[in-house]
DODRENDO-615307 format. One record per residue: y negated, z, x of N, C-alpha, C in turn; residue number from 1. Coordinates in Angstrom, 3 decimals. Example, Ala and Ser with C-alpha at 12.3 -4.5 7.8 and 13.67 -1.06 7.14 Angstrom:
! DODRENDO-615307
{n_y->5.690; n_z->7.800; n_x->13.190; ca_y->4.500; ca_z->7.800; ca_x->12.300; c_y->3.300; c_z->7.800; c_x->13.200; vexke->1}
{n_y->2.250; n_z->7.080; n_x->12.850; ca_y->1.060; ca_z->7.140; ca_x->13.670; c_y->-0.030; c_z->7.870; c_x->12.900; vexke->2}
END
This chain:
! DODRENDO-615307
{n_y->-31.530; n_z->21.446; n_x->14.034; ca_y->-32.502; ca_z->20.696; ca_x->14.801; c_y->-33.886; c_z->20.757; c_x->14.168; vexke->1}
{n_y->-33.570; n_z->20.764; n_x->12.772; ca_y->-35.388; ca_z->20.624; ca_x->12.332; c_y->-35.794; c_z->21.795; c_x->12.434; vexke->2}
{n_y->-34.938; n_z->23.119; n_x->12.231; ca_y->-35.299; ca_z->24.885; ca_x->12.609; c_y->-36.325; c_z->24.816; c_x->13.849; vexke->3}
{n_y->-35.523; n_z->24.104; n_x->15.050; ca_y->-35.864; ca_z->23.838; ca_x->16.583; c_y->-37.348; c_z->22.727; c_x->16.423; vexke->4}
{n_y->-37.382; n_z->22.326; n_x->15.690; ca_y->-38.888; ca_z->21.108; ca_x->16.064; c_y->-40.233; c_z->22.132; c_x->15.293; vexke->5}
{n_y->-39.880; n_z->22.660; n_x->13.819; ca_y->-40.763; ca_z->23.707; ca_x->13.299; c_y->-41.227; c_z->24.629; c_x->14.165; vexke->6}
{n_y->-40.248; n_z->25.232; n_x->15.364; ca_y->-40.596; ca_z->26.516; ca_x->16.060; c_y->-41.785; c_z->25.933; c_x->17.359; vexke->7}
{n_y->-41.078; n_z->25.096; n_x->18.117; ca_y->-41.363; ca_z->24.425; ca_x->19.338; c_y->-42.787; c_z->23.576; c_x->19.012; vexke->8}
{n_y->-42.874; n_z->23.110; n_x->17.728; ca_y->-43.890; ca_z->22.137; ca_x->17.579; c_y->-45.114; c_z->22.510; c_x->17.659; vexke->9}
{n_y->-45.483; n_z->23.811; n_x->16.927; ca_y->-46.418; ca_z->24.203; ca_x->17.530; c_y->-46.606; c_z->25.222; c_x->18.488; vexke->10}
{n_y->-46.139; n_z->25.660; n_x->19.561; ca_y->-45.960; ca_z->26.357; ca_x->20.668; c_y->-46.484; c_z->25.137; c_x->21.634; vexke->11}
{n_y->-46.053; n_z->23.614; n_x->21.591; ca_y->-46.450; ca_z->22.454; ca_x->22.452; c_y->-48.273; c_z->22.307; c_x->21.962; vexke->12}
{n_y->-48.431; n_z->22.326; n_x->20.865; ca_y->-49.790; ca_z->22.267; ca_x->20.870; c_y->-50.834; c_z->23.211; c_x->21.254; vexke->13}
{n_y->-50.099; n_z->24.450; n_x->20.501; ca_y->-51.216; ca_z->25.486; ca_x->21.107; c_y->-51.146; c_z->25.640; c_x->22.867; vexke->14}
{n_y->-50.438; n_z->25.378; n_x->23.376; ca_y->-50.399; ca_z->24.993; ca_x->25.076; c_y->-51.380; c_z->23.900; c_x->25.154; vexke->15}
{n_y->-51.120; n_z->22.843; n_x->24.575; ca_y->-52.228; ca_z->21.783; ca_x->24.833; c_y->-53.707; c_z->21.824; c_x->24.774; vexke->16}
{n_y->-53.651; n_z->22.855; n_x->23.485; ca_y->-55.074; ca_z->23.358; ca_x->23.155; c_y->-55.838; c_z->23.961; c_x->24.027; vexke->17}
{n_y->-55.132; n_z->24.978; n_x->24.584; ca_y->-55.382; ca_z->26.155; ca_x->26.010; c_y->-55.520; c_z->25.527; c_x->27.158; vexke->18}
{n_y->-54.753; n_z->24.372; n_x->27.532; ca_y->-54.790; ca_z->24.171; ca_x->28.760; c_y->-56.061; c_z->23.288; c_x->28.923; vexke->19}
{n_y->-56.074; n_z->22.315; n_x->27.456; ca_y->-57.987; ca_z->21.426; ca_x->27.479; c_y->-58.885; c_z->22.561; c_x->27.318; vexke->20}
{n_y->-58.946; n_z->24.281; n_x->27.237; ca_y->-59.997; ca_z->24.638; ca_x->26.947; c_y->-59.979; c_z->25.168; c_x->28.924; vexke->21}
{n_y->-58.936; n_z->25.855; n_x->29.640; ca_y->-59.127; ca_z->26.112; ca_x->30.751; c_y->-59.738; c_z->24.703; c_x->31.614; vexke->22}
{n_y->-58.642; n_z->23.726; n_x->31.505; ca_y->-59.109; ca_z->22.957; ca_x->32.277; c_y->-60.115; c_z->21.187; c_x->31.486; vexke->23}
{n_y->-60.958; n_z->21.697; n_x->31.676; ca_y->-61.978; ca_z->20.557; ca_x->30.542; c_y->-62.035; c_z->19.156; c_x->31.331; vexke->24}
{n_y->-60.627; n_z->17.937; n_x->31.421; ca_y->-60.654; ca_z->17.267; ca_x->31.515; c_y->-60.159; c_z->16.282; c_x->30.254; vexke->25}
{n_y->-61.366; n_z->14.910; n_x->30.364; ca_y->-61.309; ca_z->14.288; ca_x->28.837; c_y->-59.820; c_z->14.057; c_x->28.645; vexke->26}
{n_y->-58.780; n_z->13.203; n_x->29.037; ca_y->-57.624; ca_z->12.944; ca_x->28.910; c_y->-56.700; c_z->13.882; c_x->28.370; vexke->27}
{n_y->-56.759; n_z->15.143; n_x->28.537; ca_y->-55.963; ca_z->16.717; ca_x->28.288; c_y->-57.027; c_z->16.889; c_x->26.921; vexke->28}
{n_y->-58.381; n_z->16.635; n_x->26.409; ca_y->-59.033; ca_z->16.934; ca_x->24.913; c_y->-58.378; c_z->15.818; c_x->24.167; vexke->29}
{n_y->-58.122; n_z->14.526; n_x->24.904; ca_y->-57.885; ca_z->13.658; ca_x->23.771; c_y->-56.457; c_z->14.170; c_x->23.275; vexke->30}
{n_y->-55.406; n_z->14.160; n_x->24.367; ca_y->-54.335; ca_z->14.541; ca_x->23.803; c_y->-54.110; c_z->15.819; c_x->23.221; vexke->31}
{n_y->-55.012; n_z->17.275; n_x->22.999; ca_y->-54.652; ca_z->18.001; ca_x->22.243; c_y->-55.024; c_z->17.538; c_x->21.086; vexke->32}
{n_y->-56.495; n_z->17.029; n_x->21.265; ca_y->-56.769; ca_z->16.599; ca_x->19.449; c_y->-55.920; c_z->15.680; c_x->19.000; vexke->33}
{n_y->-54.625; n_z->14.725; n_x->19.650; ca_y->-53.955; ca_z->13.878; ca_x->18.831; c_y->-53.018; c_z->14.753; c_x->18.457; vexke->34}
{n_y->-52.459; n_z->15.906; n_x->19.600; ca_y->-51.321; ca_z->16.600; ca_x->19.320; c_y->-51.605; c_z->17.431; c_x->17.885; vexke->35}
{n_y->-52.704; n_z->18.046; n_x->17.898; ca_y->-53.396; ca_z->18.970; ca_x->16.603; c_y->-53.288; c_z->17.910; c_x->15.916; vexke->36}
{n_y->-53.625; n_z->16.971; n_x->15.406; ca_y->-53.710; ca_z->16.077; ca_x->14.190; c_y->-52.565; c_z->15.817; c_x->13.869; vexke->37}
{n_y->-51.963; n_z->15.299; n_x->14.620; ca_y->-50.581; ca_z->14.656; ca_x->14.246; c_y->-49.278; c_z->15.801; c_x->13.944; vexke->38}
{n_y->-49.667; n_z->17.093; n_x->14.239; ca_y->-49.511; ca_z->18.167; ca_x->13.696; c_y->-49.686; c_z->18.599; c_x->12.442; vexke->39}
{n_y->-50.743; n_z->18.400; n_x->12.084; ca_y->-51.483; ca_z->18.706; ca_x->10.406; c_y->-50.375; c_z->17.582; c_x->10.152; vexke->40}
{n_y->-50.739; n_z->16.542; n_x->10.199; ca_y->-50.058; ca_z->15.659; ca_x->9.458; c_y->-48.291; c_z->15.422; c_x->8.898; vexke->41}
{n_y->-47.327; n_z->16.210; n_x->10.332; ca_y->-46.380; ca_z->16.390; ca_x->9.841; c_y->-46.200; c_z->17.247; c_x->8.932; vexke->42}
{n_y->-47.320; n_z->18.356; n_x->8.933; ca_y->-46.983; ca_z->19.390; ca_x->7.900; c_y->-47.130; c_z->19.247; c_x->6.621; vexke->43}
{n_y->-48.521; n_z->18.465; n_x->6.738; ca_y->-48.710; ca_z->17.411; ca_x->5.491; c_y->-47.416; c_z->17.287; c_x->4.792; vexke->44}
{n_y->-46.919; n_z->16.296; n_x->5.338; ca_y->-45.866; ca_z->15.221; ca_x->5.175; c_y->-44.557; c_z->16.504; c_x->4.533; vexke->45}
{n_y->-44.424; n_z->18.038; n_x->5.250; ca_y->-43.379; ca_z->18.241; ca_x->4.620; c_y->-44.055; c_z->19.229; c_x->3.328; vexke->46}
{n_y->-45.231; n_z->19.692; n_x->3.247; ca_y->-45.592; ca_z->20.832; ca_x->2.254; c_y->-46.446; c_z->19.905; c_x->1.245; vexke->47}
{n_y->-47.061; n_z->18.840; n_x->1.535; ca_y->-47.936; ca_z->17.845; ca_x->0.624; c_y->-49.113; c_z->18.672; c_x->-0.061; vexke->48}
{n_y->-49.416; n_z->19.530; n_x->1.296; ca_y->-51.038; ca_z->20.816; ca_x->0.756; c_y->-51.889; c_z->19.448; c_x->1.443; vexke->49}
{n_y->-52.957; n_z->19.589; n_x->0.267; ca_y->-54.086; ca_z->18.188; ca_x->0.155; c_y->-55.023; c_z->19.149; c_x->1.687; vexke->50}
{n_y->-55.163; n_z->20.554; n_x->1.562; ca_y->-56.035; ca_z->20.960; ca_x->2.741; c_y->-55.611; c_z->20.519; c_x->4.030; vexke->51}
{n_y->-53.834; n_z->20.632; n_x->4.726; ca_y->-53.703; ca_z->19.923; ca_x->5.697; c_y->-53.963; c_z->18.326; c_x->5.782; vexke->52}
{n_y->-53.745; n_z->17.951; n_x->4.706; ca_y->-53.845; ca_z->16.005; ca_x->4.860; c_y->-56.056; c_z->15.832; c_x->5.470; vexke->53}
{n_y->-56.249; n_z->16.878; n_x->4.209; ca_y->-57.686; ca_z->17.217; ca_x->4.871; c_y->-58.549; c_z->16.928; c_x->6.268; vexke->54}
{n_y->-57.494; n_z->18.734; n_x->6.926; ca_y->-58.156; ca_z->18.745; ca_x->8.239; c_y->-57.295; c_z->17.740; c_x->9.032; vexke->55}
{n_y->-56.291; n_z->16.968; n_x->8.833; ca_y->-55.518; ca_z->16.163; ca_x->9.726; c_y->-56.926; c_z->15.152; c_x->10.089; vexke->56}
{n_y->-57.649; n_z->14.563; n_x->8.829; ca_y->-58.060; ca_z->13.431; ca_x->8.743; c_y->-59.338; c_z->13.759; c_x->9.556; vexke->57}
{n_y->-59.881; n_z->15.138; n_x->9.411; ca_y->-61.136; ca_z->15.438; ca_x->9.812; c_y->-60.728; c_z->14.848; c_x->11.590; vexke->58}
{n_y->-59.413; n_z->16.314; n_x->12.035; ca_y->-59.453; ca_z->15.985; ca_x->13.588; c_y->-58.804; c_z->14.634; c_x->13.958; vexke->59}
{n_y->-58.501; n_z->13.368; n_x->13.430; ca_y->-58.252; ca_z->12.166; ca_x->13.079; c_y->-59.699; c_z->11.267; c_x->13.741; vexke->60}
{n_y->-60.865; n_z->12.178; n_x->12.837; ca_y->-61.959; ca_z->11.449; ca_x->12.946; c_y->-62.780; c_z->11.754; c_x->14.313; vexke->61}
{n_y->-62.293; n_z->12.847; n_x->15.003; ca_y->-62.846; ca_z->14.057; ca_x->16.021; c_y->-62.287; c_z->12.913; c_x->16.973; vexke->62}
{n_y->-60.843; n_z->12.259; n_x->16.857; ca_y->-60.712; ca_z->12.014; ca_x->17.845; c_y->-60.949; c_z->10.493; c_x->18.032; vexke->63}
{n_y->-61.478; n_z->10.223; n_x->16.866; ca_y->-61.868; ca_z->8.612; ca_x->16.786; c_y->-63.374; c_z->8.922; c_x->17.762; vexke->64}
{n_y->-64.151; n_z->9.694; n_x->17.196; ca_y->-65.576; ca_z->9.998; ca_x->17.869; c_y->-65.512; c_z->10.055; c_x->19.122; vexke->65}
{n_y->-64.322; n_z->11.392; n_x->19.246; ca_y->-64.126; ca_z->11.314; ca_x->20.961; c_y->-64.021; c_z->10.006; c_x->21.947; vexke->66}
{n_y->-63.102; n_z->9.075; n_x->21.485; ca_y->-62.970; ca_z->8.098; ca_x->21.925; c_y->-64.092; c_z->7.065; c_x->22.412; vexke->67}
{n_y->-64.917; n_z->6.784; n_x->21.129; ca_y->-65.827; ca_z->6.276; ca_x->21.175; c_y->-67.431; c_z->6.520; c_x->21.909; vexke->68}
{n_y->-67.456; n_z->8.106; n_x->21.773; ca_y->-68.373; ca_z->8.423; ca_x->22.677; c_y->-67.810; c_z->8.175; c_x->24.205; vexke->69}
{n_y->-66.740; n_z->8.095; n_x->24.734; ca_y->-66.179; ca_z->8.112; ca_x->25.743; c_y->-66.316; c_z->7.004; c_x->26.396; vexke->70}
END
């Protein structure tokens, strides 16, 4: 099962990513940038590389901004 979440996990984001760049509605940016973050972050969580905890926090903050400009 965890073989199956490593493979799939990011195949769901990079779809998410693609589909907010074809179709540029805010709701589809917020959720790729949570999907991308929360991405870094599991990886974080299993490799403990300080660069993913990094960019997690950066697109963390991308999507705090997003929000807020919104």
């Amino acid at each position: 099962m965890k073989q199956k979440i490593d493979v799939m996990l990011p195949i769901v984001v990079l779809v998410l990513i693609v589909a907010s760049m074809i179709y540029p509605q805010p709701w589809l940016m917020i959720l790729s940038t949570a999907a991308l973050s929360g991405y870094l972050l599991y990886d974080w969580y299993k490799t403990r590389n300080k660069w993913m905890l990094i960019a997690a926090l950066a697109f963390v903050g991308m999507l705090v901004l997003r929000l807020w400009l919104n």
